[in-house]
N, C-alpha and C positions, 0 to 999 in steps of 0.2 A: 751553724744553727743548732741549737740544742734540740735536746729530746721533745719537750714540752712544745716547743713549735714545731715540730715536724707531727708529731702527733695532731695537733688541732689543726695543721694544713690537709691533714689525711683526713680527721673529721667534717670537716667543712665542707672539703671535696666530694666525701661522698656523699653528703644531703643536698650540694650541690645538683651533682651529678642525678642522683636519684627527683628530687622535687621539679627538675628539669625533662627527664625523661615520663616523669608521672602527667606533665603538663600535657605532652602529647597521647598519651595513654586515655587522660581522661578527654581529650577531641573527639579521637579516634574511636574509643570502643565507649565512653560512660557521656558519648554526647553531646558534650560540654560546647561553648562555643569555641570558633577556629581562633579568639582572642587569647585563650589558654597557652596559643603555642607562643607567642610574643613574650611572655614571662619566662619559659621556656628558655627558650632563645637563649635568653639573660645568663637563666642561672646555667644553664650547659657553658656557656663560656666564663662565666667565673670558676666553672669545674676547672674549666683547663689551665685556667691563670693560677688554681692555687697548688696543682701538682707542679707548676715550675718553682713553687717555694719552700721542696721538700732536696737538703741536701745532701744530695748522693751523686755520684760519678757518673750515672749513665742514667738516660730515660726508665730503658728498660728495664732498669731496676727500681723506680721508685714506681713503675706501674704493675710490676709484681707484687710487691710488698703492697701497694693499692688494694690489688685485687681482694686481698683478703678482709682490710677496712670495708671494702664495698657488699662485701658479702653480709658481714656481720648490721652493716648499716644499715640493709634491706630487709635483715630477720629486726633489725628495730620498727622500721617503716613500714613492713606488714602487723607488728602489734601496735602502735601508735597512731597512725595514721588510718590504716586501711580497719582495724577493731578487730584485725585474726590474731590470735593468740599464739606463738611460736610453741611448735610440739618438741620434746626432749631430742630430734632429730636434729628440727633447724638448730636450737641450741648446741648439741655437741657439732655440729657442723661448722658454725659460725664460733666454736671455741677451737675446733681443729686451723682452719684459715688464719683465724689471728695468730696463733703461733707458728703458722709456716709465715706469713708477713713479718711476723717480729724476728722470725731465723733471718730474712731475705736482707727486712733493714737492719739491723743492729748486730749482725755476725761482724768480725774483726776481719771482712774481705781485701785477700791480697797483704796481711798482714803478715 
């Protein structure tokens, strides 16, 4: 698998994962009806079908290198979605992460 799909399985995942987790966020705390969690549902498990289409040797390393997508995804999904504005914080935060994810996946491991 090249870069360019590992990269958009990593992207996907996390708006997956995130849009999935927001479904129950907004039941739970903004209200919504319990029909939010059934969409839910959905996209959490397409979360997990699309980190199986990231290739690397071991789980636990393409859910390292995740971690760091997921970070940065969520400083998008709080300015996009939710209307907060990311502070120079989240920003170097979410710039530090992706380069530990880009060291995790794209290092010459065991080479």
């Amino acid at each position: 698998m090249n870069n360019a799909i590992t990269i958009a399985a990593y992207v996907g995942a996390a708006l997956a994962e995130i849009a999935g987790c927001f479904a129950f966020w907004a039941w739970l705390r903004l209200d919504k009806s319990v029909w939010w969690v059934l969409p839910g549902m959905v996209s959490l498990a397409l979360f997990a079908w699309l980190l199986t289409l990231v290739d690397v040797q071991a789980a636990g390393r393409a859910y390292a290198a995740y971690g760091g997508v997921y970070v940065a995804a969520s400083v998008f999904w709080l300015w996009i979605v939710e209307g907060v504005g990311p502070d120079r914080w989240d920003l170097i935060g979410a710039c530090v992460v992706l380069a530990g994810a880009g060291i995790i996946l794209f290092a010459p491991h065991g080479a």
